[in-house]
C-alpha positions as a Markdown table, in Angstrom:
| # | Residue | x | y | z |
|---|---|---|---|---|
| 1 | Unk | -40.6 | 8.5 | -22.8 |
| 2 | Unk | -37.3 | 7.0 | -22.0 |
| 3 | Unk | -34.2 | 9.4 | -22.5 |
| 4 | Unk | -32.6 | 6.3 | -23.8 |
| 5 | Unk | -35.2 | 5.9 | -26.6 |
| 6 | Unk | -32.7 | 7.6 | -29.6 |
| 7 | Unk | -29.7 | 5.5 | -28.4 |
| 8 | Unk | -27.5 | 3.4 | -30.3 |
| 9 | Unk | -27.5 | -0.3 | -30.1 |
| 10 | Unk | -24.9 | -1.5 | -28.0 |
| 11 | Unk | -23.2 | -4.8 | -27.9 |
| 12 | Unk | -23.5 | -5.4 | -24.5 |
| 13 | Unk | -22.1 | -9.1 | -24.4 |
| 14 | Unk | -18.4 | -7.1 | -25.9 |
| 15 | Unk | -19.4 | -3.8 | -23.8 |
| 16 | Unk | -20.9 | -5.2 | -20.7 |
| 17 | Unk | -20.2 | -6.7 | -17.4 |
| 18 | Unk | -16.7 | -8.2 | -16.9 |
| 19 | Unk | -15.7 | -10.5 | -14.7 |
| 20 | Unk | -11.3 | -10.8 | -14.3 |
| 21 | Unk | -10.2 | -13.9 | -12.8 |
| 22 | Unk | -7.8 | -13.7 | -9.5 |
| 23 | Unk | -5.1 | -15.7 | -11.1 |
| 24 | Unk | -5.4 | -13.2 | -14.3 |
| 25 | Unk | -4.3 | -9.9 | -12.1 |
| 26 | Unk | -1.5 | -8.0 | -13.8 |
| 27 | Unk | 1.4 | -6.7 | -11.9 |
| 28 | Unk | 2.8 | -3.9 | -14.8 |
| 29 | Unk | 1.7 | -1.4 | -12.6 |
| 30 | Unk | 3.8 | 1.0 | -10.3 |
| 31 | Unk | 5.0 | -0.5 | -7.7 |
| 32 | Unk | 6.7 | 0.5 | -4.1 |
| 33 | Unk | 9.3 | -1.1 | -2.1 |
| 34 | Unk | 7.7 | -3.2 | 0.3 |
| 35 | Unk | 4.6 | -4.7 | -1.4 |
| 36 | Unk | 3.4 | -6.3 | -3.9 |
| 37 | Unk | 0.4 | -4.5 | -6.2 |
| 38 | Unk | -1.7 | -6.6 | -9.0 |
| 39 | Unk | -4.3 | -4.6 | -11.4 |
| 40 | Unk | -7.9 | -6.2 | -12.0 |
| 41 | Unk | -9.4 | -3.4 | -13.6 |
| 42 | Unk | -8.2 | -0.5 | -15.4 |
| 43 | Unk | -8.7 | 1.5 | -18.6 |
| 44 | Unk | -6.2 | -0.8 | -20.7 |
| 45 | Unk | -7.4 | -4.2 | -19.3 |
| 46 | Unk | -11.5 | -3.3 | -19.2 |
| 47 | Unk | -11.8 | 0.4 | -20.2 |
| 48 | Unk | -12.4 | 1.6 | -17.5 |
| 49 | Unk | -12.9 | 5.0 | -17.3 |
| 50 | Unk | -12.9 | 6.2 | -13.8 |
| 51 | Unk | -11.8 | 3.8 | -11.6 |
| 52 | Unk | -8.7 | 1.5 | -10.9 |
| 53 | Unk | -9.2 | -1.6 | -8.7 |
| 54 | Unk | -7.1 | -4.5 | -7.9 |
| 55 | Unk | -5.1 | -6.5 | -5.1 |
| 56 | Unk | -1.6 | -5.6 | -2.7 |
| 57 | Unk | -0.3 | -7.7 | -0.6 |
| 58 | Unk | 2.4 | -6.7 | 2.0 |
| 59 | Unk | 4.6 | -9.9 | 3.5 |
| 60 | Unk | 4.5 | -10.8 | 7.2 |
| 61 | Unk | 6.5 | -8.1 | 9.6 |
| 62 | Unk | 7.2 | -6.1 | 6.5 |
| 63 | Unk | 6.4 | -2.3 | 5.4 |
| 64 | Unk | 6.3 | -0.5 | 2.1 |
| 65 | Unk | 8.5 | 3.2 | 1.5 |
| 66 | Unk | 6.5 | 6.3 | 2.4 |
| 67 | Unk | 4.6 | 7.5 | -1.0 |
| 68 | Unk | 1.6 | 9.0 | -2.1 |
| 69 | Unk | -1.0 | 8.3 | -5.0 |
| 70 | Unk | -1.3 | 12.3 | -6.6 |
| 71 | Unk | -4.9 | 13.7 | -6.6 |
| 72 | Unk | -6.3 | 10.5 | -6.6 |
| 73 | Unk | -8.7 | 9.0 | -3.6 |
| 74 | Unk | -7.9 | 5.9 | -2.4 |
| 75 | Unk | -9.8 | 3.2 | -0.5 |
| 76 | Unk | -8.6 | -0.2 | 0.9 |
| 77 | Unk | -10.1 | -3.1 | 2.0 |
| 78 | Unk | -8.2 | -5.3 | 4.4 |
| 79 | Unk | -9.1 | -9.3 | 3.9 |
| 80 | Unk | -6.6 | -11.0 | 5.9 |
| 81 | Unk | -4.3 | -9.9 | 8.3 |
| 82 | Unk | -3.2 | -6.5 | 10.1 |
| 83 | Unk | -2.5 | -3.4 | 8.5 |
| 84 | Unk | -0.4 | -0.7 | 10.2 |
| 85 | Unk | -1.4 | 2.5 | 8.2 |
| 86 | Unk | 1.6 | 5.5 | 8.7 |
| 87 | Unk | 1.1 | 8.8 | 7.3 |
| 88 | Unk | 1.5 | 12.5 | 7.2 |
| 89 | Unk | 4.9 | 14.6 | 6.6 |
| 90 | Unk | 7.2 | 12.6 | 8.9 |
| 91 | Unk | 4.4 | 9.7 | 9.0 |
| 92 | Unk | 3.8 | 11.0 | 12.7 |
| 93 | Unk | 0.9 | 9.6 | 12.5 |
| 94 | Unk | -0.5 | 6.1 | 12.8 |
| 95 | Unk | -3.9 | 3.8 | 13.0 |
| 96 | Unk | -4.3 | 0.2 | 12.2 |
| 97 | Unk | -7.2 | -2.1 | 10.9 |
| 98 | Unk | -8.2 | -5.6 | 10.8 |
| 99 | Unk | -9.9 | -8.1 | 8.3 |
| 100 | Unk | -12.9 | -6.5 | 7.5 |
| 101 | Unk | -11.9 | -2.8 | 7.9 |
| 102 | Unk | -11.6 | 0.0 | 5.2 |
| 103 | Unk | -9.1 | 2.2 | 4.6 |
| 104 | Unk | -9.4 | 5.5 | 3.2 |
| 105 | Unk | -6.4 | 7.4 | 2.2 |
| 106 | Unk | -6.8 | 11.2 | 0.8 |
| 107 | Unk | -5.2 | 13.1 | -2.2 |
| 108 | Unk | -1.4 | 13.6 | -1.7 |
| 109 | Unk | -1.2 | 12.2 | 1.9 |
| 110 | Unk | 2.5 | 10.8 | 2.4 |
| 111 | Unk | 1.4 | 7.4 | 4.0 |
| 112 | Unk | 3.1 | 3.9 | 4.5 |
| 113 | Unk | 1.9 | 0.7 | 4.8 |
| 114 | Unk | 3.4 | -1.6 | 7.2 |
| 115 | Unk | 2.2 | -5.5 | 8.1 |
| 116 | Unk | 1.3 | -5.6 | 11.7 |
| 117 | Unk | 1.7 | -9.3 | 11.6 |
| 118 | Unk | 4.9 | -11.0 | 12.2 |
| 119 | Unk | 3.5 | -14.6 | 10.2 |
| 120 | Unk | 0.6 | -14.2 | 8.0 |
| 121 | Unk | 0.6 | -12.2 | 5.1 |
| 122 | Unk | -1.5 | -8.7 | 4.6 |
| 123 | Unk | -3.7 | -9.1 | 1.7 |
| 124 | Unk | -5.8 | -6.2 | 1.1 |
| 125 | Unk | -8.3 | -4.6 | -2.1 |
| 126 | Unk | -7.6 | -1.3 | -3.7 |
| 127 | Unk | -9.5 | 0.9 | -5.1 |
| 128 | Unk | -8.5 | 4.2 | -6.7 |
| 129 | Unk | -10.5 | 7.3 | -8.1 |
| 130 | Unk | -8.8 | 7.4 | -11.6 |
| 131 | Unk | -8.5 | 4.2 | -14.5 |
| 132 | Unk | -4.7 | 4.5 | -14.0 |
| 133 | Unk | -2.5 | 3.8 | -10.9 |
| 134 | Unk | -0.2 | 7.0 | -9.9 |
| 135 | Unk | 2.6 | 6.4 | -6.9 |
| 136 | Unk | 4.6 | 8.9 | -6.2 |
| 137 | Unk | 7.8 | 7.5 | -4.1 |
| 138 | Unk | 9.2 | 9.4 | -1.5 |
| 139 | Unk | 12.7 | 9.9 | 1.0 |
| 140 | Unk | 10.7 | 10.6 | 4.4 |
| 141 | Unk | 12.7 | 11.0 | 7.6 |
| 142 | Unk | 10.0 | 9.3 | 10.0 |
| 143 | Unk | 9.3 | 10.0 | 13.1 |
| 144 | Unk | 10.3 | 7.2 | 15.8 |
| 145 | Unk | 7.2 | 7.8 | 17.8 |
| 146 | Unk | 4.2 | 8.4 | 15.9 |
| 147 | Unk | 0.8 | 9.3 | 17.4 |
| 148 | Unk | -2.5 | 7.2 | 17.0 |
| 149 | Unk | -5.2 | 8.6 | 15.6 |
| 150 | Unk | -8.5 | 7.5 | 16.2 |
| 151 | Unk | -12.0 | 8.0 | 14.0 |
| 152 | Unk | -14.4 | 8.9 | 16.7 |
| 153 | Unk | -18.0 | 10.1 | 15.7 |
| 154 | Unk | -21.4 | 10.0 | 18.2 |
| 155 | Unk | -21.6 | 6.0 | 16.6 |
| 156 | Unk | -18.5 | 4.7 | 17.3 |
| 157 | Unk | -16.4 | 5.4 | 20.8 |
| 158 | Unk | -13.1 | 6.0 | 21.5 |
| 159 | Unk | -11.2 | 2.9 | 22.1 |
| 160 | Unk | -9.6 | 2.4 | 24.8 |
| 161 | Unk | -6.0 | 1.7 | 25.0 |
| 162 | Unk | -5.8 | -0.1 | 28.3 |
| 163 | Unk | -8.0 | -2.5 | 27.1 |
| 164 | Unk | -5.7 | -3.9 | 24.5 |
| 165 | Unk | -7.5 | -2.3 | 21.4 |
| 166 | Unk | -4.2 | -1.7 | 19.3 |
| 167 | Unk | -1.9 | -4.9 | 21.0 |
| 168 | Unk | 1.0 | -4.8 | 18.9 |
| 169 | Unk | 2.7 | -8.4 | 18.2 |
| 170 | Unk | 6.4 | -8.4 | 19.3 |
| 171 | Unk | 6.1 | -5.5 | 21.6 |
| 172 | Unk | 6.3 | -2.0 | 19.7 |
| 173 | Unk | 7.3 | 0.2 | 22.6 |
| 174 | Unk | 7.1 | 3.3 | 20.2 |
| 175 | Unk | 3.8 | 2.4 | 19.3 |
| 176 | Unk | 2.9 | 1.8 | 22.8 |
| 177 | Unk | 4.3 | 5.4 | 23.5 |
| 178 | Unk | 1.6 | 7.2 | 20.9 |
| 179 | Unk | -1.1 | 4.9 | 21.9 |
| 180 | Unk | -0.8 | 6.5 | 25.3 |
| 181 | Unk | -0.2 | 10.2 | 23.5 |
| 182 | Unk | -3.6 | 9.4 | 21.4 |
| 183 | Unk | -6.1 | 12.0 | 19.7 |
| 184 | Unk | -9.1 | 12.2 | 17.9 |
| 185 | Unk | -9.7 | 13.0 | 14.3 |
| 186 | Unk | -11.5 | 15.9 | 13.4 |
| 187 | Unk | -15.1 | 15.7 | 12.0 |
| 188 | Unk | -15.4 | 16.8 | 8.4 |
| 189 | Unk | -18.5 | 19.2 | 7.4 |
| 190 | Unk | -20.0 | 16.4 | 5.6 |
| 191 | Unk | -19.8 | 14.4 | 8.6 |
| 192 | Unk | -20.9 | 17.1 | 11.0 |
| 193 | Unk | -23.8 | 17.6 | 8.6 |
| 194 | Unk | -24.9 | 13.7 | 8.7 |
| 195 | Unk | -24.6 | 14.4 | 12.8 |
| 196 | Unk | -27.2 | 17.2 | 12.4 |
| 197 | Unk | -29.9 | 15.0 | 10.5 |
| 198 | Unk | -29.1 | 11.6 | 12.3 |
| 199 | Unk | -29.8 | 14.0 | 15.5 |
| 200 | Unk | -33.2 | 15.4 | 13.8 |
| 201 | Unk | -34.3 | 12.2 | 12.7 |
| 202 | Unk | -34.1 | 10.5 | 16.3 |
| 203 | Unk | -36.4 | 9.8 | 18.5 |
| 204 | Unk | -34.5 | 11.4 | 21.3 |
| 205 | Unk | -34.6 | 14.7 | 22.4 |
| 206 | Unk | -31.6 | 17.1 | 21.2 |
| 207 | Unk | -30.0 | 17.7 | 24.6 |
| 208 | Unk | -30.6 | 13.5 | 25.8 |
| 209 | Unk | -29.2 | 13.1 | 22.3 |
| 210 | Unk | -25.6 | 15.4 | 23.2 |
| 211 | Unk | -25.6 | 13.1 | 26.4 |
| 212 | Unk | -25.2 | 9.8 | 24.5 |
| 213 | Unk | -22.8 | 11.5 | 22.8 |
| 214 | Unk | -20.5 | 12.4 | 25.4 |
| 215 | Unk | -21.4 | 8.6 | 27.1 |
| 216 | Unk | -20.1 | 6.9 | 23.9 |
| 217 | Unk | -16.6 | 9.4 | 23.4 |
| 218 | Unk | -16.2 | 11.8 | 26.1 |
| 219 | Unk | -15.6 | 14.6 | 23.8 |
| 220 | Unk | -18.4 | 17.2 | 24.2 |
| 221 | Unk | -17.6 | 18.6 | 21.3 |
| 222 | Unk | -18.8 | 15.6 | 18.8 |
| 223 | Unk | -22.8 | 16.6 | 20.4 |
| 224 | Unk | -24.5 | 17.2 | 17.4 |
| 225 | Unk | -25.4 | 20.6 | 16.6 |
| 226 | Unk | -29.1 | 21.9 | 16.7 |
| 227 | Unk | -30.7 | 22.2 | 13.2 |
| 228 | Unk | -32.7 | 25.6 | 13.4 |
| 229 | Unk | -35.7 | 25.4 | 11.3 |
| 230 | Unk | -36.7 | 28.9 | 9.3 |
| 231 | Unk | -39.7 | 31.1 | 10.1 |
């Protein structure tokens, strides 16, 4: 029997999908220096309960003021343009993406966005983990040379600098300086435990496997572990 079986009607032409027009966005919502944020879908305009979604745009060779967005999560889709992403407690650190990429930006990280472009606009998605925006502004004495940070797991390699991964229009000598001073990110636990099963599910033996992993990032340390199985 369905659980749903004792439910009330629901008027799902008033209570169901909704579709918000891009030339309907609302921009009464918090704002930083810098850019330019629009609101499709929140708890006032849709009810929406645990989500906020909607568009920012950053103008060509500009960048917003360092903030951060509370205990909410934060993802961002990049459609057009370069996005420079700054963060931690003297932005020290920095990455960039393209059209295409996604951004992820954790609970009370101090982060700026900055338009790697110096002529075409940086439009981007937004998405947060709450139905109302939070920004939290802040005064942040950055760093001049911050240090690129790069996502490196056994699927995806480290780039490689020389090879004109991050080319920065205009010449960015500090950002030339900390591609050359470049780390890795650590792996999360959830991420280390997707590395175990993606390991136990391939066709490859566990120590071939490590190989490929050290061929794709040269960082031994990304082989993924051995699952043990229980006797």
């Amino acid at each position: 029997m369905s659980h749903d079986h004792h439910r009330e009607a629901v008027d799902w032409k008033l209570n169901g999908v909704r579709v918000i027009r891009g030339d309907q966005l609302d921009t009464n919502t918090p704002q930083t220096p810098g850019m330019n944020r629009a609101a499709a879908i929140n708890l006032a305009r849709v009810g929406a309960q645990k989500i906020w979604a909607g568009t920012v745009n950053i103008h060509a060779n500009a960048k917003t003021g360092a903030h951060h967005h509370g205990a909410l999560e934060s993802v961002i889709y990049v459609v057009r343009g370069k996005a420079r992403m700054r963060w931690g407690d003297k932005l020290e650190y920095v990455a960039e993406a393209a059209a295409g990429d996604f951004i992820f930006v954790p609970p009370y990280v101090p982060h700026q966005e900055i338009n790697a472009s110096a002529d075409e606009t940086l439009e981007c998605v937004l998405v947060r983990s709450d139905n109302e925006a939070v920004v939290v502004n802040l005064e942040i004495e950055a760093t001049e040379q911050p240090q690129a940070v790069y996502w490196v797991d056994p699927i995806h390699a480290r780039p490689n600098p020389a090879l004109g991964v991050f080319s920065v229009s205009g010449g960015n000598s500090a950002y030339g300086a900390a591609r050359n001073a470049a780390t890795i990110m650590p792996i999360p636990w959830a991420c280390q435990r997707w590395i175990a099963l993606w390991s136990a599910a391939s066709a490859l033996p566990n120590r071939r496997h490590g190989n490929r992993c050290r061929s794709l990032t040269g960082c031994t340390r990304l082989r993924a572990p051995t699952t043990r199985r229980s006797t």
